[in-house]
N, C-alpha and C positions, 0 to 999 in steps of 0.2 A: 069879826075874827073867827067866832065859830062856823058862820055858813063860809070863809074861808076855808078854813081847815075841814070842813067837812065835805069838801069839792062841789059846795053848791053855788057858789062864780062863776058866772058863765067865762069861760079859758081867755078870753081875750083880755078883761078886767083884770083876772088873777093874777097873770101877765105881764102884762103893763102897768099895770096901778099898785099892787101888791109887789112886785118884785121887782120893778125898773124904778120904779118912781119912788115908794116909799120907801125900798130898800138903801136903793143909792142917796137917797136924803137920810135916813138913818145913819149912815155909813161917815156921808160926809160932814155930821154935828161930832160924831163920837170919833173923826179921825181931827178934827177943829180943837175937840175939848180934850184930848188924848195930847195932842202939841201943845194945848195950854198947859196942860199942867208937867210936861216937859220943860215946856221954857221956864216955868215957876220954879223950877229946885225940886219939886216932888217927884218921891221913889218911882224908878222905871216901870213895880211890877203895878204900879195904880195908874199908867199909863195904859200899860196891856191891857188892863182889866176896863177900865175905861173905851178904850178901843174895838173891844172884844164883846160890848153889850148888846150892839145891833144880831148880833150871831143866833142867838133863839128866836130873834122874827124873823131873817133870812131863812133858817131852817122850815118853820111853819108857813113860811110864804112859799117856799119851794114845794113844801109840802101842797099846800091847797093846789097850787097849779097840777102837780100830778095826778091829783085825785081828781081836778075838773076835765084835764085829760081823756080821764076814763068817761068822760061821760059826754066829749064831744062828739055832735055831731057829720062836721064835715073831714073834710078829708084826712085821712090818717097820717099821713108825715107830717101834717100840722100840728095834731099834738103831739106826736113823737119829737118835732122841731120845740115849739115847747118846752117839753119836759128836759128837755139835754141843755136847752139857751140857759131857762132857770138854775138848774144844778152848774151849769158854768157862769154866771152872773153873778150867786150866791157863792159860790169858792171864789170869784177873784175880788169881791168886797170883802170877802172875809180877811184875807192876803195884802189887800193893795190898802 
């Protein structure tokens, strides 16, 4: 997680594995146990809260991708493509 956030992932990994993959599996346990404990009777805001845990790795995973971004080598709309997919992948798990 540090050579993550520190942008030293090479941008493909950070990418796809960091923010597609394990983001969207984080998302999909804490939107699973966020409806469990809906359908249980418990309070709406330990739902949110629950729902809402993936949100600091989404953040940090978005993060390392930018930062490896800056340190790719091939063509430049790719980490520009990148950096905007991350930051719109991380806002609509955060949302959806």
């Amino acid at each position: 997680m540090k050579a993550l956030w520190q942008g030293q992932v090479p941008l493909a990994r950070a990418f796809w594995r960091y923010v597609v993959f394990y983001g969207t599996l984080a998302n999909l346990v804490a939107t699973a146990a966020a409806l469990g404990l809906l359908s249980a009777g418990f309070p709406e805001v330990w739902s949110i809260c629950v729902f809402l845990t993936p949100a600091p790795y989404l953040v940090a995973a978005s993060v390392g991708v930018w930062r490896s971004a800056d340190r790719y080598d091939g063509p430049p709309y790719l980490a520009l493509l990148a950096r905007t997919m991350a930051a719109v992948w991380a806002g609509l798990l955060m949302v959806i």
